[in-house]
C-alpha positions as CSV (number, residue, x, y, z in Angstrom):
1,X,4.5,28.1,10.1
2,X,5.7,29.5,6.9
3,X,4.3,27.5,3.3
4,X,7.4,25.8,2.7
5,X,7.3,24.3,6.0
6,X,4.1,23.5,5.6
7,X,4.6,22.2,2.4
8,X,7.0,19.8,3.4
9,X,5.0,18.0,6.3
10,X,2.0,17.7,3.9
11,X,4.0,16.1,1.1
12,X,6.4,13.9,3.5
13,X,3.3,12.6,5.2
14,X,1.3,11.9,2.1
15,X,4.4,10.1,0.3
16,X,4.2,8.2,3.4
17,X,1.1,7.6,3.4
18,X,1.0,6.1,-0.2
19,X,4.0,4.0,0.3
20,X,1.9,2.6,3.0
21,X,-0.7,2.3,0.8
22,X,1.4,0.4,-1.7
23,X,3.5,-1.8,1.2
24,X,0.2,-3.4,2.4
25,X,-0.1,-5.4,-0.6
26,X,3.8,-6.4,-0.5
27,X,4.5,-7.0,3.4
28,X,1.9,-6.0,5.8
29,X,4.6,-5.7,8.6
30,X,6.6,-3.3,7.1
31,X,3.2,-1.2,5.8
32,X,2.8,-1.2,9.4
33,X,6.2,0.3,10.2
34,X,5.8,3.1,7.6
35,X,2.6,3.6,8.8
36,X,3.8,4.5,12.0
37,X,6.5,6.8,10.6
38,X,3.5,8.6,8.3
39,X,1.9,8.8,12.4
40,X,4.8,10.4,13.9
41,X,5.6,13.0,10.8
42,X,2.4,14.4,10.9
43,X,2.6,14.6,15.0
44,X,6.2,16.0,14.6
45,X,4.0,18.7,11.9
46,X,1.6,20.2,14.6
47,X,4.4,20.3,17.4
48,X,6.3,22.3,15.2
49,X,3.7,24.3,14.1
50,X,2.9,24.9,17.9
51,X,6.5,25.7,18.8
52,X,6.3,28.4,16.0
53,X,3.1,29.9,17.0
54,X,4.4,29.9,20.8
55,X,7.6,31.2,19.9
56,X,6.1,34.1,17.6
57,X,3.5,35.0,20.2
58,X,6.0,35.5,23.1
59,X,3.8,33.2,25.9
């Protein structure tokens, strides 16, 4: 994965995760709902950084 990439999964997930941190306070249900989207973006992260490894290495 080149830095940008990189860079953009690391600073979408930890805007996320602040907002998160912020929405608890406000309404817990939707801290819950952003927390789940802060989940899946760093999940979506490794699975591209996987598909980008596999499809560099040729397996």
């Amino acid at each position: 994965m080149n830095k940008g990439l990189a860079l953009w999964f690391a600073a979408s997930s930890m805007a996320l995760i602040t907002l998160c941190a912020i929405l608890i306070n406000e309404s817990p249900l939707l801290a819950a709902g952003v927390g789940v989207v802060a989940v899946l973006n760093i999940g979506w992260g490794f699975v591209t950084k996987a598909r980008i490894r596999r499809k560099t290495s040729g397996v």
